[in-house]
C-alpha positions as CSV (number, residue, x, y, z in Angstrom):
1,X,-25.0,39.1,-47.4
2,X,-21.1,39.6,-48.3
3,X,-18.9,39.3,-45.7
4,X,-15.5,39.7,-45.3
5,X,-13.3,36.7,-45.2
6,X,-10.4,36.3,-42.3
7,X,-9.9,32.5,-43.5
8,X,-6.1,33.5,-43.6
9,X,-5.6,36.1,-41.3
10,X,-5.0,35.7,-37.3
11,X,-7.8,39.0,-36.9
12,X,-10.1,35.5,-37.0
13,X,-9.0,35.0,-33.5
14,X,-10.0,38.3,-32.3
15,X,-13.8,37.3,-31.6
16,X,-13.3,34.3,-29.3
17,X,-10.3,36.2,-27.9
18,X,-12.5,39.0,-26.6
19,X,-14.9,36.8,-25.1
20,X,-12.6,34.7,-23.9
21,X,-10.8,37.3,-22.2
22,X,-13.2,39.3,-20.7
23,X,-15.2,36.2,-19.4
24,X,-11.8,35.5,-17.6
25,X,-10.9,39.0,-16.7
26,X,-14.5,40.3,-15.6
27,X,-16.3,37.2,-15.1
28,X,-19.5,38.9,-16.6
29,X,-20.5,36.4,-19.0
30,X,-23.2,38.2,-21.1
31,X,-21.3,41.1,-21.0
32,X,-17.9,39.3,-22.8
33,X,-20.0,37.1,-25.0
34,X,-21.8,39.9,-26.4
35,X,-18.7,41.6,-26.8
36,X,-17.5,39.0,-28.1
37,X,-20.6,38.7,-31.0
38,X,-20.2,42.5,-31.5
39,X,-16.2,42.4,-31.9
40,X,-16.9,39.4,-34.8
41,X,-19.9,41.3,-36.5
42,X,-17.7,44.8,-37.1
43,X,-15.2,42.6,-38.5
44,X,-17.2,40.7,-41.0
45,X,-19.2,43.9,-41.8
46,X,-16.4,45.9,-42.6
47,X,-17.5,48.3,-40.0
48,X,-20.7,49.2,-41.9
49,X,-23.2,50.0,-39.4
50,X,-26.3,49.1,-41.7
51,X,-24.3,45.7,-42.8
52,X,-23.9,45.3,-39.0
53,X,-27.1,46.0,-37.8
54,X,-28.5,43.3,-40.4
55,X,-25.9,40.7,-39.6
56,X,-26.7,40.7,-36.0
57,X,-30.4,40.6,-36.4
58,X,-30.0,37.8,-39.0
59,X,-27.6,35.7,-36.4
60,X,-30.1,36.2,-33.6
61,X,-32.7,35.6,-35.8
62,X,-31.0,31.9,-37.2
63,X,-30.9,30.9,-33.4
64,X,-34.4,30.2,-34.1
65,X,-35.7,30.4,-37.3
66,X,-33.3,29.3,-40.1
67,X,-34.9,28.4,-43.3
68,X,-38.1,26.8,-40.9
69,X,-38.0,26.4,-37.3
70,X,-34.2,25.5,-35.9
71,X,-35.3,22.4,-34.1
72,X,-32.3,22.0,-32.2
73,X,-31.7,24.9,-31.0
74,X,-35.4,25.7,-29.5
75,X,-35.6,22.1,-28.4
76,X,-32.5,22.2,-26.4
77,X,-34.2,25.6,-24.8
78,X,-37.7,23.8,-24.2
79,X,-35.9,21.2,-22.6
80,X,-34.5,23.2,-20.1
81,X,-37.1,25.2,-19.2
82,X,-39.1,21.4,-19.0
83,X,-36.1,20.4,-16.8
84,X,-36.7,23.6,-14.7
85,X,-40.3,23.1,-14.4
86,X,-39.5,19.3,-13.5
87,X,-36.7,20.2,-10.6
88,X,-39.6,23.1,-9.0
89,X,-42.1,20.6,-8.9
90,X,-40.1,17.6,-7.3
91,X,-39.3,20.3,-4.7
92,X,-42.6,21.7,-4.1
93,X,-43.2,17.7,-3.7
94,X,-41.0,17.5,-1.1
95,X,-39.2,14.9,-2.8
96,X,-35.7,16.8,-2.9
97,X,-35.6,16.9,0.5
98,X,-37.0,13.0,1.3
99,X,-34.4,12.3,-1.2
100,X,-31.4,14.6,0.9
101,X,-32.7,12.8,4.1
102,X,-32.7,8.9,3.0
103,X,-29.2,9.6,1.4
104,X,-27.6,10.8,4.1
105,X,-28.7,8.0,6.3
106,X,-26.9,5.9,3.7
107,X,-24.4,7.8,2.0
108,X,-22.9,9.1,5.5
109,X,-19.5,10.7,4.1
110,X,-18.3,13.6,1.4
111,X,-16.5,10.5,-0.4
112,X,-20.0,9.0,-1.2
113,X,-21.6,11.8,-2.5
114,X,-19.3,12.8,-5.2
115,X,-18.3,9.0,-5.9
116,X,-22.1,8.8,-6.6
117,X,-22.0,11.7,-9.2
118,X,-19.4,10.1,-10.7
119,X,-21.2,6.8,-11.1
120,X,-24.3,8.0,-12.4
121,X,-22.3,10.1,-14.6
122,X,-20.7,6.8,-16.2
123,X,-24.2,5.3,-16.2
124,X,-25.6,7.8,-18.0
125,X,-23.6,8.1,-21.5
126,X,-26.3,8.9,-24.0
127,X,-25.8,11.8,-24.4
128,X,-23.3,15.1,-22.8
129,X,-26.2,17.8,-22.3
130,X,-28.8,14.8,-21.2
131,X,-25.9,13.4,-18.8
132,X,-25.2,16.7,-17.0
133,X,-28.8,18.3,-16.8
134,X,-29.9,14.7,-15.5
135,X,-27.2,13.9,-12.8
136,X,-27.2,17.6,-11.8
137,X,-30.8,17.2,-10.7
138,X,-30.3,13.9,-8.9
139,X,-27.1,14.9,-7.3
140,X,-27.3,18.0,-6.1
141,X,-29.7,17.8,-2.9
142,X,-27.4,15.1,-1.6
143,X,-24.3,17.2,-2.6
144,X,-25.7,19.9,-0.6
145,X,-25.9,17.8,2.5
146,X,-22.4,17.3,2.9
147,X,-21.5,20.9,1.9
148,X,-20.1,20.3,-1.3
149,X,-19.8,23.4,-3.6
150,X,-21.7,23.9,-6.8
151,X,-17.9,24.1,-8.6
152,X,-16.8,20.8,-7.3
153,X,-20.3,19.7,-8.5
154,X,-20.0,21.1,-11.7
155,X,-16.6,19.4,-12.3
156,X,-17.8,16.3,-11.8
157,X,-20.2,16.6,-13.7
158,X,-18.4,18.1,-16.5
159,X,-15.4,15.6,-15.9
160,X,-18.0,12.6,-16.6
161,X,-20.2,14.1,-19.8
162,X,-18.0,14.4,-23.1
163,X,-15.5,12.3,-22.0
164,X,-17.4,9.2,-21.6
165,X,-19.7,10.2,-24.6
166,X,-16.3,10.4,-26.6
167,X,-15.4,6.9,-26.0
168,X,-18.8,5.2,-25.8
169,X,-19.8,3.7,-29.3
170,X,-23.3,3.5,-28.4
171,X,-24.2,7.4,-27.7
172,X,-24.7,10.5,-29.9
173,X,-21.0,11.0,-29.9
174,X,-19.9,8.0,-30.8
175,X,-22.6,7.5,-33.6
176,X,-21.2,10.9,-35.2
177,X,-17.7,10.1,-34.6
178,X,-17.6,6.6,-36.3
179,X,-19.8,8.3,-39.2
180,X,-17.0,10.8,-39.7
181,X,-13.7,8.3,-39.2
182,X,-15.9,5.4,-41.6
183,X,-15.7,8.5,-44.3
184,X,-12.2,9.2,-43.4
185,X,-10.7,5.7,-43.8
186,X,-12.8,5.2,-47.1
187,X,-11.0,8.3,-48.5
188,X,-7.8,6.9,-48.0
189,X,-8.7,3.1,-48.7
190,X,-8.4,1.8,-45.5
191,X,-10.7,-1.2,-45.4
192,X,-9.3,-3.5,-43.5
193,X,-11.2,-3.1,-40.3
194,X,-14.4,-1.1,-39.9
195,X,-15.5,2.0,-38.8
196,X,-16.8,0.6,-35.8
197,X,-13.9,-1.7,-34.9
198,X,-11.5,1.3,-35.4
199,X,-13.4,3.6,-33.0
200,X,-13.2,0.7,-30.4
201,X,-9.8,0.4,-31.4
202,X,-9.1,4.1,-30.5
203,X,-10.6,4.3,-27.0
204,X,-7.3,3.7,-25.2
205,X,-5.5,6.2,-27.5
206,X,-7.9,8.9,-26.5
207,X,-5.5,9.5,-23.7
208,X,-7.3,13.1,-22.4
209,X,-10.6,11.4,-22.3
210,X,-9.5,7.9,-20.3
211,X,-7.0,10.1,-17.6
212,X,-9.9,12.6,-17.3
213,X,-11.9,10.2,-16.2
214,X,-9.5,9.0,-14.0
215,X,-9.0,12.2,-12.2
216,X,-12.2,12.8,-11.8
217,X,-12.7,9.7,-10.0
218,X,-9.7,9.9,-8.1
219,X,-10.8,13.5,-7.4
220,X,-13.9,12.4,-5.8
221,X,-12.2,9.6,-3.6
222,X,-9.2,11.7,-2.3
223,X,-11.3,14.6,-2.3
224,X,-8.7,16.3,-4.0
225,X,-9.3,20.2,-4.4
226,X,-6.9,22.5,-6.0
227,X,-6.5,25.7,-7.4
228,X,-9.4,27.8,-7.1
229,X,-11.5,25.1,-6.7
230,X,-10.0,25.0,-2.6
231,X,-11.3,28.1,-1.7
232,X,-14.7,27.5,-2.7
233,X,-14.6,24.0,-1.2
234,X,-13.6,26.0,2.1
235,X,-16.0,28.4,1.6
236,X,-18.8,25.6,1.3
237,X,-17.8,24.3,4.8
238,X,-18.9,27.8,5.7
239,X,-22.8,27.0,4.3
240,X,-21.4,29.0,1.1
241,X,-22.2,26.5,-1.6
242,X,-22.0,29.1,-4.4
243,X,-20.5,33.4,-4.0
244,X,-24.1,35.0,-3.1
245,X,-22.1,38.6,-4.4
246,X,-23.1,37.1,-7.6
247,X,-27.0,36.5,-6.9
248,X,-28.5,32.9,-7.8
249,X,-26.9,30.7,-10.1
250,X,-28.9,29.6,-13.1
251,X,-30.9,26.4,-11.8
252,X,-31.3,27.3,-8.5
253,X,-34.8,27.7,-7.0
254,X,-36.1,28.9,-3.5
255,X,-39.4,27.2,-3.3
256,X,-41.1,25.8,0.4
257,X,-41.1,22.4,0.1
258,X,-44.1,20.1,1.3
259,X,-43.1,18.1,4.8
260,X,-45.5,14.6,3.2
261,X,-42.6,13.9,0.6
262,X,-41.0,11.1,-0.1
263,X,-37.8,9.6,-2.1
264,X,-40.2,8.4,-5.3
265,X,-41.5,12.4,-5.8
266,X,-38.0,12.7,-7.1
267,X,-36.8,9.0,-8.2
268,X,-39.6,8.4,-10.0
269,X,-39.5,11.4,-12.7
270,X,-36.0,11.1,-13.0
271,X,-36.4,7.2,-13.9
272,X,-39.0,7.6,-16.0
273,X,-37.1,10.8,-17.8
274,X,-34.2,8.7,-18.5
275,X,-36.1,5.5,-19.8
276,X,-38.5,7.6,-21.7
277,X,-35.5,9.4,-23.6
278,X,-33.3,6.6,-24.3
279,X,-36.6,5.2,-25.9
280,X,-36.8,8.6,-27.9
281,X,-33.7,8.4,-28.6
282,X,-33.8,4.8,-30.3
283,X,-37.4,5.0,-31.6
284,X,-36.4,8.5,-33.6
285,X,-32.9,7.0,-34.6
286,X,-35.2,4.0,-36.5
287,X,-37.6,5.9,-37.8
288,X,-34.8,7.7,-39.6
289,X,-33.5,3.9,-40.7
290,X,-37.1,3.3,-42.2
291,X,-36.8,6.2,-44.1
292,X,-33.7,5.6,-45.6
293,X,-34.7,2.0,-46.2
294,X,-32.3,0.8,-43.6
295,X,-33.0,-1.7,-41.2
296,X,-32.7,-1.2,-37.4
297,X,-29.6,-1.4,-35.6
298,X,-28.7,0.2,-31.9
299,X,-25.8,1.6,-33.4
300,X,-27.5,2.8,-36.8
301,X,-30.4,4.1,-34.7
302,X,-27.4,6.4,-32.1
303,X,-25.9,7.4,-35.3
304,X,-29.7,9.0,-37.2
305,X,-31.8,9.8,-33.5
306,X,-32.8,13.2,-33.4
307,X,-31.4,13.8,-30.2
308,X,-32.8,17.4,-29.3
309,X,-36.7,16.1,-30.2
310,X,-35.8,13.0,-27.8
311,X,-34.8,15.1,-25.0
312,X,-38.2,17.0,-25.0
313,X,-40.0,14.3,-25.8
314,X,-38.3,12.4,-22.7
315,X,-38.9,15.1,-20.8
316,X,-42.4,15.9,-21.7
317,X,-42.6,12.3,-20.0
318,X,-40.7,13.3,-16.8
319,X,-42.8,16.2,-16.2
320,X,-46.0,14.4,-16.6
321,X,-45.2,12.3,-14.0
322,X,-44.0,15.0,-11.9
323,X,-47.3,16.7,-11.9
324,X,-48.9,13.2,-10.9
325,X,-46.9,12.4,-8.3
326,X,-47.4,16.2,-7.2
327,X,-51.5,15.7,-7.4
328,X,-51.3,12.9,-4.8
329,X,-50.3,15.5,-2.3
330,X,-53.5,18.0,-2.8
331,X,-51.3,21.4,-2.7
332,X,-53.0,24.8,-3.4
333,X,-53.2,25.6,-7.1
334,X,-51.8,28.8,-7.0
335,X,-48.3,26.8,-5.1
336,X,-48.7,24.6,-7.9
337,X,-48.8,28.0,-10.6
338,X,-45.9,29.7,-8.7
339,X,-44.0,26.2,-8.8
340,X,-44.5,26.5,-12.5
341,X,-43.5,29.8,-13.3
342,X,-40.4,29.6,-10.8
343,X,-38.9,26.5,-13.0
344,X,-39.3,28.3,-16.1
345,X,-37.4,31.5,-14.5
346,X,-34.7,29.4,-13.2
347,X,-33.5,28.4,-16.0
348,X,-33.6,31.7,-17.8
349,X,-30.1,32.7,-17.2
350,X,-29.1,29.5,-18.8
351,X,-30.9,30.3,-21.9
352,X,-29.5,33.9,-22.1
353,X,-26.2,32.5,-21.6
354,X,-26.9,29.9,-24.4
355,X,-28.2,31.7,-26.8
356,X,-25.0,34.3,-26.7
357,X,-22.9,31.6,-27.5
358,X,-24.7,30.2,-30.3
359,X,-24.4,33.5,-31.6
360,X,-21.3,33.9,-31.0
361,X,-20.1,30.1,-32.6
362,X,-22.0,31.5,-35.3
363,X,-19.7,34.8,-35.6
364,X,-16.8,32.5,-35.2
365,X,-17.5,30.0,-37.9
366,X,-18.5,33.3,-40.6
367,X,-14.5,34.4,-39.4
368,X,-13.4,31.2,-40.1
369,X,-11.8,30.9,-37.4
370,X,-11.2,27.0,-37.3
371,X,-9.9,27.0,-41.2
372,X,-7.4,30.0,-40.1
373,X,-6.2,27.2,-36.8
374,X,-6.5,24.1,-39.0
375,X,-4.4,25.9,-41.8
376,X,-1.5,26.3,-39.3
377,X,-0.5,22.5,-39.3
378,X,0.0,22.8,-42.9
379,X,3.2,22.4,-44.7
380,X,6.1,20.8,-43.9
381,X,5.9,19.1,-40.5
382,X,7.6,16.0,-38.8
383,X,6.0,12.7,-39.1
384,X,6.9,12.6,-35.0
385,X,5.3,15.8,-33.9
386,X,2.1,15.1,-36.0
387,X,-0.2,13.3,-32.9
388,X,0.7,15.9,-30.2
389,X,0.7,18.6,-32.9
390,X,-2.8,17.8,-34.0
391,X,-3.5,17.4,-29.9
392,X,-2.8,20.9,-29.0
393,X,-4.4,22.6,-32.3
394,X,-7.6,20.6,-31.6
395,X,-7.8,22.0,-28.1
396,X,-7.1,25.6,-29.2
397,X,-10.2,25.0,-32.0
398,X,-12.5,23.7,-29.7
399,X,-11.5,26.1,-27.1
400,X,-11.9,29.0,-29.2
401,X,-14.9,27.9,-31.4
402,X,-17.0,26.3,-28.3
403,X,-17.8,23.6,-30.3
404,X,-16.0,19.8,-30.4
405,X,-18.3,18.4,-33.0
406,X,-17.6,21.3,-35.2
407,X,-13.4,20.6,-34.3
408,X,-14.0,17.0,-35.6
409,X,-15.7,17.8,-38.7
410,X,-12.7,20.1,-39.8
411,X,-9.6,17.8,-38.2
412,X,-10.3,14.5,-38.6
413,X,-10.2,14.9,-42.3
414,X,-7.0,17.0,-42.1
415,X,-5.6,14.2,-40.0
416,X,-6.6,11.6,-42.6
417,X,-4.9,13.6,-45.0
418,X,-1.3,14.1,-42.3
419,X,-1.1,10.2,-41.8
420,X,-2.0,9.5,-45.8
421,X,0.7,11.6,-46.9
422,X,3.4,10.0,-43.6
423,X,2.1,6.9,-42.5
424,X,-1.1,5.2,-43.0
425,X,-0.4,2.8,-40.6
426,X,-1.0,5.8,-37.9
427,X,-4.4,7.3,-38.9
428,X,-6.2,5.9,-36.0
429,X,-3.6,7.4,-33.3
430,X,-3.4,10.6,-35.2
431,X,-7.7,10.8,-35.6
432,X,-7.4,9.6,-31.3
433,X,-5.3,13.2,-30.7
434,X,-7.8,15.1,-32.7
435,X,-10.9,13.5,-30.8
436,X,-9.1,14.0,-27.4
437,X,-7.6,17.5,-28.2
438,X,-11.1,18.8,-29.2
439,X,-12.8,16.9,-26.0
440,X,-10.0,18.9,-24.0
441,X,-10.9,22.1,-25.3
442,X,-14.6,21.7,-25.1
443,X,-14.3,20.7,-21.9
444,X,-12.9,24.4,-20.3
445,X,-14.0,26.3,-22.7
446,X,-16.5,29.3,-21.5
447,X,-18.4,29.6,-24.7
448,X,-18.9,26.0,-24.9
449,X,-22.1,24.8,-24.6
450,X,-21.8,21.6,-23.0
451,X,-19.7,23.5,-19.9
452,X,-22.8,25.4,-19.8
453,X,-25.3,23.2,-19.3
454,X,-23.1,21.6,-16.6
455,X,-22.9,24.8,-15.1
456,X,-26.4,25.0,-15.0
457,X,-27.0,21.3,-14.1
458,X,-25.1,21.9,-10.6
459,X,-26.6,25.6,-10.4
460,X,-23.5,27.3,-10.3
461,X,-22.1,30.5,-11.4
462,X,-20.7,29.7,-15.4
463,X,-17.5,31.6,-14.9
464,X,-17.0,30.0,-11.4
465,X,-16.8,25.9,-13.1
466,X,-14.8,27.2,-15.9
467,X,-11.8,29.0,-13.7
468,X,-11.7,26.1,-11.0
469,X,-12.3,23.3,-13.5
470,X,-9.0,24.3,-15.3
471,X,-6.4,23.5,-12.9
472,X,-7.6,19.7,-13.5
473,X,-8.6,19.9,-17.4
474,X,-5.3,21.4,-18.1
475,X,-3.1,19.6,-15.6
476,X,-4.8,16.0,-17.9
477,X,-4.4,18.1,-20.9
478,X,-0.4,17.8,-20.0
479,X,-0.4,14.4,-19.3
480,X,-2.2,13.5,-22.7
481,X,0.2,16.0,-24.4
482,X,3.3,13.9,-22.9
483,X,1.9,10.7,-24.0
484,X,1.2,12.1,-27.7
485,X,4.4,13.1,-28.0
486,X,6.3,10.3,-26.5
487,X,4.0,8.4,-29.1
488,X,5.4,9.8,-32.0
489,X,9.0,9.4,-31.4
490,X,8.2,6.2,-30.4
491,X,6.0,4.9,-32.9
492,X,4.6,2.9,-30.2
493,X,1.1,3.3,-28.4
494,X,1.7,1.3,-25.4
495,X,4.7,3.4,-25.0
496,X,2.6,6.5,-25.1
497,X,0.1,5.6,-22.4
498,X,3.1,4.0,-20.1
499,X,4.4,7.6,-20.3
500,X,0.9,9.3,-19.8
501,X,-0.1,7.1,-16.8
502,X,3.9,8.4,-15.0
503,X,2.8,11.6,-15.7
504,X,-0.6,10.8,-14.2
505,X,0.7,9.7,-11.2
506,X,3.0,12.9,-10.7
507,X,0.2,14.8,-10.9
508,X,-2.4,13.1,-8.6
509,X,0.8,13.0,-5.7
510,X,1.2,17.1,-6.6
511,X,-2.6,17.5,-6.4
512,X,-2.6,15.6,-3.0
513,X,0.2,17.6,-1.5
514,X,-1.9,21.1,-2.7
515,X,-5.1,20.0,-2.1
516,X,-7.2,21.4,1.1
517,X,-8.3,18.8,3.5
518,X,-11.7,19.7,4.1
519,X,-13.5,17.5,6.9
520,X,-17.1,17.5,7.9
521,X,-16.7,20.3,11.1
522,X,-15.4,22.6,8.5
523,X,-11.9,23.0,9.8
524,X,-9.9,24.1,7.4
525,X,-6.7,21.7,7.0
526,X,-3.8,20.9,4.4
527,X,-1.7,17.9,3.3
């Protein structure tokens, strides 16, 4: 099919602009993502309405059938629906709400409950869309309790999935990232220290991931709530977890639960679920070794899994044990059927949702849209400006195109090429803004899919996490940007993240002084 070619022209910006925009302007998310698939698909097609009606059945189409059955893509979608089948029949169990009433006897305070999250957020690393559908699950009855909102929820969540995946060697991410920097270095003869000894090497230069992290535990200790995120932390006080103007959030289910449940209806599949996948995960990774006659390694394994087969096959697990622990309480078959059909429904907004934006990353890699942003940090360009150049044009890629994988694949080569033709001695620096730039943008990006799937993990409305998430995303985006530059003048790392962590500080003291207050009786207060 020919199709036209934007690679040079800034009309490559117009599809994620519309869906962008209207996301943020109507906060209908179909609605602006198909807009935004339609804007893309008239501009490829030349405005041909038979050329367009074939392109958009033939992108549809590649969600699920491309060449032979896309594996990831329907196994991301099995998965959920699995997960959604898995949280409905914990409920029905009773063990969501054995699991709310044993916390709150121990975890007594708002403090505990998001400093949980954010533990088992850490814990978890394998992988982003594992980490928040996972910790969503086993944090959200608990976060309920103390009338935390679904936002604040979905921010910690968010706040603790890519960015420790970015800087963890032994996860999906960091498997694919210290393939593509061990390709990067051997381009430009760098030998000297491996692949895996220079992504180590990076971890403290990835200066959005580490103060993201940060603020998302200091968020949770202080409570800290700004920006839009305050009003719906006020309006949780209230009972309003989520805006009910905007019906239920994808993930959330209204069954009755049974009053015989205890804490192991809902520990116990979300053990085995994470055990059984991290096996998946490995055992898939070395069959992939044995058929490249390699032999096993963790890292090797992380670096060939098949991570969207693990997570069904993991979850396959999870809900097998959720339907045993659910026999032991004799319920009515048709409460079991209804239980069933409830979990798949759930999670059907989060599949429409998903499926747009695959679509629509689709759309926005045939307007090469990311060649058109990578192009602009071409030509002649100081040596100084190059890390917090490459910072911001990585965010802007991953926020437009949705996708941070996709932003490394096309920077970190470009960025090899930028320190070859400066300084060698600064490719790992300038390859750390790339990664943190592109984790930035994926991280408040609507389209992305990893913000959706945290979205859906804390059952919250999509456009709700991304609009109250962005006051803190941005706010670290600033730091890191500070600390990029400050790098480059200086020629000095340390010097870098000394100015970062000032401008960290700044902002936690200005978040404290706007943040609400919000204490257990629900009266509303301010620093």
């Amino acid at each position: 099919m020919e199709l036209a070619s934007f690679e040079f022209s800034s009309l490559s910006l117009a599809a994620p602009a519309v869906a962008i925009g209207l996301a943020v302007i109507t906060r209908k998310v179909l609605l602006s993502l198909a807009a935004g698939i339609v804007c893309g698909a008239l501009l490829l097609t030349s405005f041909d309405p038979a050329l367009f009606l074939k392109y958009l059945s033939t992108a549809f189409l590649k969600v699920f059938w491309d060449d032979g059955l896309n594996k990831w893509n329907v196994f991301i979608l099995l998965f959920l629906i699995i997960l959604g089948v898995m949280t409905s029949l914990i409920t029905l169990a009773g063990g969501t709400r054995a699991f709310g009433e044993w916390a709150r006897k121990r975890i007594q305070t708002r403090k505990g409950s998001q400093l949980l999250t954010v533990m088992l957020g850490i814990i978890i690393f394998i992988d982003d869309y594992f980490n928040s559908l996972a910790v969503g699950n086993i944090s959200r009855p608990l976060s309920d309790r103390h009338r935390i909102s679904r936002a604040k929820l979905a921010y910690l969540l968010d706040s603790t999935a890519a960015p420790v995946c970015v800087i963890t060697p032994i996860s999906s991410w960091g498997a694919y990232i210290i393939a593509l920097i061990g390709s990067v270095m051997l381009t430009h003869g760098v030998t000297e220290i491996t692949p895996f000894a220079a992504f180590i090497s990076m971890v403290p230069m990835n200066l959005y991931a580490i103060f993201a992290l940060a603020l998302v535990v200091l968020a949770a200790w202080m409570d800290l709530n700004v920006g839009p995120m305050k009003r719906h932390e006020l309006l949780a006080q209230e009972g309003q977890l989520y805006d009910p103007s905007k019906g239920e959030p994808p993930g959330a289910i209204e069954i009755t639960e049974c009053d015989k449940g205890h804490v192991g209806d809902l520990v116990m599949p979300i053990i085995v679920l994470v055990i059984a996948t991290v096996f998946s995960i490995l055992w898939t990774g070395a069959q992939a070794q044995a058929e490249a006659g390699q032999s096993f390694t963790v890292l090797g394994a992380f670096e060939h899994t098949d991570v969207a087969t693990s997570l069904v096959m993991g979850g396959s697990v999870g809900l097998l044990v959720s339907i045993l622990m659910l026999l032991r309480h004799r319920l009515p078959s048709g409460m079991v059927t209804e239980a069933f059909v409830d979990g798949a429904k759930s999670m059907l907004d989060a599949i429409y949702i998903l499926v747009l934006a695959w679509v629509l990353i689709d759309v926005i890699s045939n307007l090469d849209t990311g060649k058109y942003l990578a192009g602009l940090v071409s030509g002649s360009i100081d040596a100084s400006m190059i890390p917090a150049l490459l910072f911001v044009i990585s965010g802007i890629m991953a926020f437009a195109t949705g996708t941070s994988w996709g932003t490394f694949g096309i920077m970190l080569p470009i960025a090899g090429d930028m320190a070859a033709g400066t300084d060698i001695a600064q490719l790992l620096p300038i390859m750390s803004a790339v990664l943190a730039g592109a984790v930035f943008g994926d991280h408040c990006s609507p389209i992305s899919d990893t913000t959706i799937l945290s979205s859906t993990g804390a059952s919250c409305h999509h456009i709700d996490h991304v609009m109250t998430q962005l006051p803190y995303s941005g706010g670290v985006a600033l730091v890191a940007f500070f600390g990029y530059l400050t790098m480059g003048l200086t020629d000095s790392m340390t010097v870098g993240f000394m100015t970062s962590l000032a401008a960290f500080v700044l902002l936690v003291l200005c978040f404290k002084k706007l943040s609400a207050d919000i204490v257990p009786n629900g009266v509303r207060q301010f620093a």
